[in-house]
C-alpha positions as CSV (number, residue, x, y, z in Angstrom):
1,X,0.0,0.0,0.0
2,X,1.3,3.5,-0.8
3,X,1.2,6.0,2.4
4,X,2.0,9.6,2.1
5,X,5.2,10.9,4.3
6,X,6.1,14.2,5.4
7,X,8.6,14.0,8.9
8,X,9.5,17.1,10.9
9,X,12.6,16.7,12.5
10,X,13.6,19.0,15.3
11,X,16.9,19.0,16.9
12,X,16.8,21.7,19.9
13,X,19.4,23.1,23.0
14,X,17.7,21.2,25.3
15,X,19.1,17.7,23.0
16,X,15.4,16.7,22.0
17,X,15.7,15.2,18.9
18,X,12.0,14.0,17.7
19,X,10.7,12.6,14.3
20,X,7.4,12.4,13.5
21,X,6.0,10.1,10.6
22,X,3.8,7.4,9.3
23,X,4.2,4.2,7.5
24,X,7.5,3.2,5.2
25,X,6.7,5.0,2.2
26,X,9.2,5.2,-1.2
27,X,7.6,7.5,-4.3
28,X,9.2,10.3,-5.7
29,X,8.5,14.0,-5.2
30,X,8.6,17.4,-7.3
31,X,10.3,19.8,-5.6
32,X,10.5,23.6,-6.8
33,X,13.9,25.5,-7.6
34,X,13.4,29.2,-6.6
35,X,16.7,30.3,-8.9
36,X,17.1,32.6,-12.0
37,X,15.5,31.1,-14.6
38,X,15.2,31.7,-18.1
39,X,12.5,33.5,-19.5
40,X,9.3,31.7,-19.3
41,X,8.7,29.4,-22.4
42,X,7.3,26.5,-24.2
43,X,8.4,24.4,-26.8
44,X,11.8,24.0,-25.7
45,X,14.2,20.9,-25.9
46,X,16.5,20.0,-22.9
47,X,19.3,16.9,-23.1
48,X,21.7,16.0,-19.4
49,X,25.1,16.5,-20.4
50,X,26.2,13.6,-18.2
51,X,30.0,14.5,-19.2
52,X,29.7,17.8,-17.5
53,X,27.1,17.3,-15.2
54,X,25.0,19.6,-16.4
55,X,21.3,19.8,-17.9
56,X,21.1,22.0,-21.6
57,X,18.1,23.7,-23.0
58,X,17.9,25.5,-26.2
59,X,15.4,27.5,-27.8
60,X,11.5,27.4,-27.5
61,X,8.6,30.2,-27.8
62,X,8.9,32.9,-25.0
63,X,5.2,34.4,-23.7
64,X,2.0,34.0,-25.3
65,X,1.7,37.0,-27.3
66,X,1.5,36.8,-31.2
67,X,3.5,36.8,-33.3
68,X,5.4,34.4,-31.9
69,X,8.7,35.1,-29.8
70,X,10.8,32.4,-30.8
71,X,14.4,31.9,-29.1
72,X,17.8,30.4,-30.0
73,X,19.0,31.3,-26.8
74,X,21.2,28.1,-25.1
75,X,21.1,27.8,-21.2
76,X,22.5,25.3,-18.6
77,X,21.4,24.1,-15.0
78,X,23.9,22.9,-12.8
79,X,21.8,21.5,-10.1
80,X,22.2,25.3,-8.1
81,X,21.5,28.2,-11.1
82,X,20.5,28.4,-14.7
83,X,23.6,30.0,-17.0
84,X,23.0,31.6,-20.2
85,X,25.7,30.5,-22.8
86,X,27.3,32.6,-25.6
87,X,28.5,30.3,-28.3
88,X,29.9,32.2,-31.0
89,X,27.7,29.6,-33.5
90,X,24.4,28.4,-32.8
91,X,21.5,27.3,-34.0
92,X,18.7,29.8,-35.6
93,X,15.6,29.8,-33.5
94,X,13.2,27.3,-33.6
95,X,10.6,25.6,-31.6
96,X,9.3,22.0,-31.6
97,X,12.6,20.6,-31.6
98,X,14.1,17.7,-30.0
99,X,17.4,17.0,-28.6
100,X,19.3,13.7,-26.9
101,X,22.7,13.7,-25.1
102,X,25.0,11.3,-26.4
103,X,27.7,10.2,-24.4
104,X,30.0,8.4,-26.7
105,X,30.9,11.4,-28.5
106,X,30.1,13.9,-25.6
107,X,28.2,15.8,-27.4
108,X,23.9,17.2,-27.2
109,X,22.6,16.1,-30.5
110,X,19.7,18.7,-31.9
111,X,17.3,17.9,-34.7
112,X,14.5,20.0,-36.1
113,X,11.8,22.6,-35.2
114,X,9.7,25.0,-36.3
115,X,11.4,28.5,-37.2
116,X,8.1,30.3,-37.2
117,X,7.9,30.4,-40.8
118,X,8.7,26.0,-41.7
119,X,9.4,22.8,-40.6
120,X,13.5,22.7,-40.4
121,X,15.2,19.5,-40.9
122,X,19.2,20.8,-39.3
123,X,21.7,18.9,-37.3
124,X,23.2,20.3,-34.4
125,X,25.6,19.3,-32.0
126,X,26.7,21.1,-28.5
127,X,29.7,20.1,-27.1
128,X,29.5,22.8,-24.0
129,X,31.4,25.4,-25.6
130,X,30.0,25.8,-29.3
131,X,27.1,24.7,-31.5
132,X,28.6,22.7,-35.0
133,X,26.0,22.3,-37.9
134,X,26.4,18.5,-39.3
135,X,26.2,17.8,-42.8
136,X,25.3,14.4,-43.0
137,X,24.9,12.5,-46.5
138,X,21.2,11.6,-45.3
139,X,19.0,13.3,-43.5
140,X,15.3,13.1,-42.1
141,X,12.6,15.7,-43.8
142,X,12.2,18.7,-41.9
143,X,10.0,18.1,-39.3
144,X,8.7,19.0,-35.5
145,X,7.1,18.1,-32.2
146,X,9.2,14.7,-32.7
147,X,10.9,12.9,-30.0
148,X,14.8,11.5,-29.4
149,X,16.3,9.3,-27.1
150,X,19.8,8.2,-27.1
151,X,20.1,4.1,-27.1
152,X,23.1,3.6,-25.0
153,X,23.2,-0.3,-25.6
154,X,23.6,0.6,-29.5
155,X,25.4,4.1,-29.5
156,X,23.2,5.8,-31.8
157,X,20.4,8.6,-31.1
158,X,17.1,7.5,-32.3
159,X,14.2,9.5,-33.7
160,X,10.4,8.7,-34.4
161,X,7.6,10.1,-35.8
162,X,6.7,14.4,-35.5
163,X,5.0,16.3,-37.9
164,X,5.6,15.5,-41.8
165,X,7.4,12.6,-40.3
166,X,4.8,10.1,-40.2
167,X,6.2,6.8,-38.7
168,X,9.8,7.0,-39.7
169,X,12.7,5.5,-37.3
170,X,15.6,7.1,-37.9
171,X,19.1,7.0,-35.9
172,X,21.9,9.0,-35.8
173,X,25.6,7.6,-35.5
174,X,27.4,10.8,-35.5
175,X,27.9,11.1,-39.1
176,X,25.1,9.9,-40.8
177,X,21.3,9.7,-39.9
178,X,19.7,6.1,-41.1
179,X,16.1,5.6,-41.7
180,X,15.4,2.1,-40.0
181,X,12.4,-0.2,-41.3
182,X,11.1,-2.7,-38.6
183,X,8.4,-4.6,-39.0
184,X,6.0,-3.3,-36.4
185,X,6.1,0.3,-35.9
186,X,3.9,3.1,-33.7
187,X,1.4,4.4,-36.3
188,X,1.9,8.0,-37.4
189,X,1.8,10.8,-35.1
190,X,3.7,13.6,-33.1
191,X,3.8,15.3,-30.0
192,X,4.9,12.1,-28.2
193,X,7.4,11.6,-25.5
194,X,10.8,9.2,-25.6
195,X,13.4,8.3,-23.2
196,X,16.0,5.4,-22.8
197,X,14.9,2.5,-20.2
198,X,18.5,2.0,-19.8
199,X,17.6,-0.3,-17.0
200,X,16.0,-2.7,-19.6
201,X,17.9,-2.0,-22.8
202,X,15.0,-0.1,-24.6
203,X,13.8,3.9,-25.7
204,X,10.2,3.6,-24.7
205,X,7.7,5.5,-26.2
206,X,4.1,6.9,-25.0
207,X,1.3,8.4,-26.4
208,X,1.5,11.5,-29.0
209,X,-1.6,12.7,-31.3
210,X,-2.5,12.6,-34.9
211,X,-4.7,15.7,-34.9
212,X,-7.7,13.6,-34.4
213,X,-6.2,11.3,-31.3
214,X,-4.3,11.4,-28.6
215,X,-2.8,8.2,-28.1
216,X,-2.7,6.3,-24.7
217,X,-0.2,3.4,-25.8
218,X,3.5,2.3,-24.9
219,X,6.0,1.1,-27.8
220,X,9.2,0.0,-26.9
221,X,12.5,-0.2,-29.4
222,X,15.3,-3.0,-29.0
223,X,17.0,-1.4,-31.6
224,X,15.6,-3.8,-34.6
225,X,11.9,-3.4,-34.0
226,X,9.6,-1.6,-32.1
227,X,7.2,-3.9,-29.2
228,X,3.6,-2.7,-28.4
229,X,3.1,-3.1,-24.8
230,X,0.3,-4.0,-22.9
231,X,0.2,-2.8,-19.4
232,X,-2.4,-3.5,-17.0
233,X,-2.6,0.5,-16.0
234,X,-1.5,3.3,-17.8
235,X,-2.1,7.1,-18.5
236,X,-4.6,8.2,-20.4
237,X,-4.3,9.1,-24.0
238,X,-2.5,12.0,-24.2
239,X,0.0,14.2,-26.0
240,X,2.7,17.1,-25.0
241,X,4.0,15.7,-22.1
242,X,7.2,15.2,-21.3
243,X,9.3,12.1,-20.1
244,X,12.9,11.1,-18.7
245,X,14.5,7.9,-17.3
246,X,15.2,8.4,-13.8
247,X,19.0,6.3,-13.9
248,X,18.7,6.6,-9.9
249,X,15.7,4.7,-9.3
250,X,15.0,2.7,-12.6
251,X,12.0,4.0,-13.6
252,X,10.9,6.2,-16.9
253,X,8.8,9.0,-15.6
254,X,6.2,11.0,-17.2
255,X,4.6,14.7,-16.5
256,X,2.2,16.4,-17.7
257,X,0.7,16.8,-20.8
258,X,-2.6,17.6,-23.0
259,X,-5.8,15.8,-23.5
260,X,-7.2,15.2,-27.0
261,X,-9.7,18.4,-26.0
262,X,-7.1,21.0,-25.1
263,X,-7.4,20.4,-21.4
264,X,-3.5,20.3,-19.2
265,X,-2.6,17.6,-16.9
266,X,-0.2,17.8,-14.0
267,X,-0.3,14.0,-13.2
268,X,3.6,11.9,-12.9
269,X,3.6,8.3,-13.7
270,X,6.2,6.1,-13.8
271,X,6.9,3.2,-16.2
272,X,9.0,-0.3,-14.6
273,X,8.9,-2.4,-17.4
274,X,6.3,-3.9,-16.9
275,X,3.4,-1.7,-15.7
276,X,2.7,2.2,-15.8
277,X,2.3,3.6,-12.1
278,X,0.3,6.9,-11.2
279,X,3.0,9.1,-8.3
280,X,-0.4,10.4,-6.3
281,X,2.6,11.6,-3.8
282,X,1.6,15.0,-2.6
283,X,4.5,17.4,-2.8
284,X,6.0,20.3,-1.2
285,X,3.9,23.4,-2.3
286,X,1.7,21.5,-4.3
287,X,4.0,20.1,-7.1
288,X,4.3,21.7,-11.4
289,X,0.8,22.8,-12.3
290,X,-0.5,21.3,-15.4
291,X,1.1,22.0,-18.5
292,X,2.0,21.1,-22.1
293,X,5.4,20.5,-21.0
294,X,6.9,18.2,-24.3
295,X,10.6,18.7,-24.5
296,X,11.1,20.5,-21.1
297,X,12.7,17.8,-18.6
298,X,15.6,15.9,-18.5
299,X,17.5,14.1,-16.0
300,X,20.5,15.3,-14.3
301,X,22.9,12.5,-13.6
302,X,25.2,13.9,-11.5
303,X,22.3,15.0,-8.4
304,X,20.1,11.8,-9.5
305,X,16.7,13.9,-10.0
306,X,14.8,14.8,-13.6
307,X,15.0,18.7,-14.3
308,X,11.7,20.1,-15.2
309,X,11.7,23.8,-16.8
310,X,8.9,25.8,-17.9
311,X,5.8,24.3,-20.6
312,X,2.4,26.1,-21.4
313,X,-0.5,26.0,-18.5
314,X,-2.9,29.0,-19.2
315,X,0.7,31.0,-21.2
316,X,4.6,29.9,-20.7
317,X,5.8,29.0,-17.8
318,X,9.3,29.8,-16.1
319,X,9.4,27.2,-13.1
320,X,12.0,25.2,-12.0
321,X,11.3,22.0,-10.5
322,X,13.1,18.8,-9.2
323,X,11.3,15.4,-9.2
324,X,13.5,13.7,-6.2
325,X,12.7,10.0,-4.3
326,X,12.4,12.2,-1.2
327,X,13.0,15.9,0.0
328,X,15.0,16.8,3.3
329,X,15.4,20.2,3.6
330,X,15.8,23.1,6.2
331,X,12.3,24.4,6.9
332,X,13.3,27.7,9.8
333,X,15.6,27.8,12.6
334,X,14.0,28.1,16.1
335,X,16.3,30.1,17.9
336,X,19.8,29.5,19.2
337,X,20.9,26.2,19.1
338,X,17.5,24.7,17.6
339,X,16.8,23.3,14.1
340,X,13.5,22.3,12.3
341,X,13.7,20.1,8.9
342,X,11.1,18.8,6.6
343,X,11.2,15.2,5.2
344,X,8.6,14.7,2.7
345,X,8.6,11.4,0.4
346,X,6.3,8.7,-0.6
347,X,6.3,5.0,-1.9
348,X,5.8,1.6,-0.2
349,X,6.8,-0.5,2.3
350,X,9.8,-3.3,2.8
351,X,12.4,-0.6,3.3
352,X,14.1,1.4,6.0
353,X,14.8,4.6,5.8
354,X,17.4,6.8,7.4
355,X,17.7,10.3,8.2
356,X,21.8,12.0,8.7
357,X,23.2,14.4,10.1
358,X,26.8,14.7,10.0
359,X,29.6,17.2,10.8
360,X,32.0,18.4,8.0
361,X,31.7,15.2,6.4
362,X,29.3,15.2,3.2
363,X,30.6,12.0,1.8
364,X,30.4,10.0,4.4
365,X,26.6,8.5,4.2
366,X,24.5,7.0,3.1
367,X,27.1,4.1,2.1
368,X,28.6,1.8,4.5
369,X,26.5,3.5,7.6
370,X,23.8,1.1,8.0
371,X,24.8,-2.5,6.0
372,X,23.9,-5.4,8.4
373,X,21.5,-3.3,10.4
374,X,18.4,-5.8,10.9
375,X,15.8,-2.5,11.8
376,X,12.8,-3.4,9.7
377,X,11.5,-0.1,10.9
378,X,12.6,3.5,10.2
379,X,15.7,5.1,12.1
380,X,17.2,8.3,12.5
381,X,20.6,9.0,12.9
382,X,22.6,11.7,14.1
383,X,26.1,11.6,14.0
384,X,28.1,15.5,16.0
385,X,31.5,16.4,16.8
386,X,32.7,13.5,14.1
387,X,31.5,11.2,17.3
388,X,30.3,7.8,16.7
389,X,26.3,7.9,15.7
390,X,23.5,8.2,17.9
391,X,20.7,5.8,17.0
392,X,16.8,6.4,17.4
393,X,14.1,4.0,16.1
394,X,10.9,5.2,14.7
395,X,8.7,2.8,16.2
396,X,4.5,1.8,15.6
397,X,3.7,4.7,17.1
398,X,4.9,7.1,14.8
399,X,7.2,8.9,17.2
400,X,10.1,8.7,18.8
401,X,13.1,10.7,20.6
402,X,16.6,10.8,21.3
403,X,18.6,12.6,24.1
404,X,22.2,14.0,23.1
405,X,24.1,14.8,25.5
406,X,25.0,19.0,24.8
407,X,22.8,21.1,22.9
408,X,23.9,22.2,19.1
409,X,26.6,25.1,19.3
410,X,26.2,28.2,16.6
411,X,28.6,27.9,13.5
412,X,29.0,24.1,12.8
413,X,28.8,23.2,8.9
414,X,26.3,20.7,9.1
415,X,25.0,18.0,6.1
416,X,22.1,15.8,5.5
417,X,20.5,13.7,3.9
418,X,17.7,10.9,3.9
419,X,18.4,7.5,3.1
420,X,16.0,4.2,2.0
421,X,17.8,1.0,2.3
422,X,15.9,-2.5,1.6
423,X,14.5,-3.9,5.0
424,X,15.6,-7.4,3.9
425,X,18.8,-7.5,2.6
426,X,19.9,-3.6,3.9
427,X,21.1,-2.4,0.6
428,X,20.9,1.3,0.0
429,X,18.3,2.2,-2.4
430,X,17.9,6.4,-3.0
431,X,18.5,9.1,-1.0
432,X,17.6,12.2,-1.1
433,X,19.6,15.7,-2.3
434,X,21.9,16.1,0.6
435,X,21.8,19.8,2.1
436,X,24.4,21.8,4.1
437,X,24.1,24.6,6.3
438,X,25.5,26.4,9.1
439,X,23.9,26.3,12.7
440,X,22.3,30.0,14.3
């Protein structure tokens, strides 16, 4: 059964440390960003640039007036801020376009769009300091609102469907697109999401629209041909959403999107392989509002979470969010010497999960802290003064304290994080960002 968690943790002078909480739960979360942000848009394409840690966006349609404001404009997130770049090349502007990472050659791979005037059928590639246009012997037709994924068991970047593109496969090599023909294919549409299952081997594929329909089905590609699945749950039909593989947690997750009538959605799902699973995990302020958000996420490797920027609600959007498996974060201090955090996360049961809190030491957790420990419940650890931990078990009751023996002094770099690790075997199994701050 999934249960809904939010913990407050409060660690005061007087050495109370209490945590607050409800059943083992493991789901992921959306978490907002409040940085600088890029001017609100739509239409957008983002790639994680896993050789520099970074996520990239280029391009998309800024506001809602007409005629269109389209952008060529190239930013990066680092996890922290959002960076405009000023390559001395890049691409014109466009919108509708799609881009992949690929890591072989290190480079963001960009195909297509709209310029506002027709379809464009360019290759681009980023390599973090400079756009290069490709001139490959073969080419797809100009095209947009088509979707990418880079197939890391083959090394190629593969392409499906958009407008004017009908049902073509295509994959790119890095010199060369080639149209593949399999013998089962999705039918003809665009507006559809992609993203590499990298856990299974295969660039799955949902919904999309033909005008007429939005589709409500799941395709997957082993690189030969393309597999219709058949789930026992899944979203409904939709198109304009956005999806990413979550490397961290092994799942493909979905946001988002537009119904066949216009209307947004703001629902996450995730994808295991086997069956689509709707995230009905409340989250901190309320989570992304509904959007068309096709193009704008991607997942940032090095923090393990998906990056979601921006989309069309009621006009473009400019938000920032995080989808995390749980969020720990600072909520206010209390006065001298007392703390207050916020641990929100949701999922199911069969794990443990583990709160830290450690002195000048950011790497040392969650690995090689809590292997062997048979707690089948949920457990809080504190570790001050590089002293060995302090132990408190969250038991049926929901709540639980520790003593310490001195209260917290002002000035101590402090670091945390929240752990899961499987109640069975005590293998670690996400964790949450890690924070740092300094003690009032």
């Amino acid at each position: 059964m999934l249960t809904t968690c939010r913990w407050t943790l409060r660690i005061g002078l007087t050495a109370a440390v209490a945590l607050a909480g409800s059943a083992a739960c493991a789901q992921g979360v959306w978490v907002q960003r409040l940085a600088a942000a890029p001017p609100s848009r739509s239409d957008h394409a983002m790639a994680g640039d896993t050789g520099r840690g970074l996520v990239t966006l280029f391009g998309g349609t800024v506001g809602s007036s007409q005629p269109v404001d389209i952008r060529g404009d190239t930013w990066e997130w680092n996890g922290a801020a959002w960076t405009q770049r000023a390559p001395a090349v890049s691409p014109p502007g466009r919108m509708g376009h799609a881009m992949a990472y690929d890591p072989v050659r290190a480079r963001g791979v960009l195909f297509g769009g709209w310029s506002g005037m027709s379809a464009l059928g360019d290759t681009w590639e980023w390599d973090g300091v400079n756009w290069a246009l490709r001139s490959p012997a073969t080419s797809p037709s100009g095209r947009y609102s088509h979707a990418m994924a880079f197939d890391a068991a083959r090394g190629r970047v593969v392409l499906f469907g958009g407008t004017a593109g009908g049902a073509e496969t295509w994959e790119w090599d890095g010199a060369n697109w080639i149209q593949r023909t399999p013998a089962t294919s999705p039918s003809s549409r665009y507006a559809h999401a992609m993203a590499y299952d990298a856990a299974r081997a295969r660039v799955v594929l949902f919904g999309g629209s033909n005008g007429a329909t939005s589709f409500g089905d799941t395709w997957e590609w082993d690189g030969a041909n393309w597999t219709q699945r058949a789930p026992a749950t899944s979203p409904a039909g939709r198109n304009s959403h956005a999806m990413s593989f979550d490397s961290f947690r092994g799942r493909v997750v979905l946001f988002g999107g537009r119904t066949a009538q216009g209307g947004k959605l703001a629902e996450t799902w995730e994808w295991d392989g086997t069956t689509w699973r709707a995230i009905t995990c409340p989250s901190p302020g309320g989570g992304p509002s509904a959007r068309a958000a096709q193009g704008g996420v991607s997942y940032h490797a090095i923090r393990g979470r998906m990056v979601l920027f921006g989309g069309f609600g009621g006009g473009t959007l400019g938000d920032t969010w995080e989808y995390v498996p749980h969020s720990f974060v600072l909520s206010a201090p209390l006065g001298p010497g007392s703390l207050q955090f916020d641990n929100f996360f949701c999922g199911e049961g069969g794990q443990t999960y583990v709160t830290a809190l450690s002195v000048n030491t950011p790497g040392r957790f969650p690995n090689g802290w809590f292997y062997g420990v048979d707690v089948p419940i949920q457990l809080f650890l504190v570790e001050l003064n590089a002293g060995p931990p302090f132990l408190g078990l969250l038991g049926p009751t929901g709540l639980s304290s520790l003593l310490l023996s001195a209260g917290i002094p002002a000035g101590l770099l402090l670091h945390g994080v929240t752990a899961t690790f499987d109640a069975g075997t005590g293998l670690p199994r996400s964790s949450s960002p890690p924070i740092a701050f300094t003690t009032p």
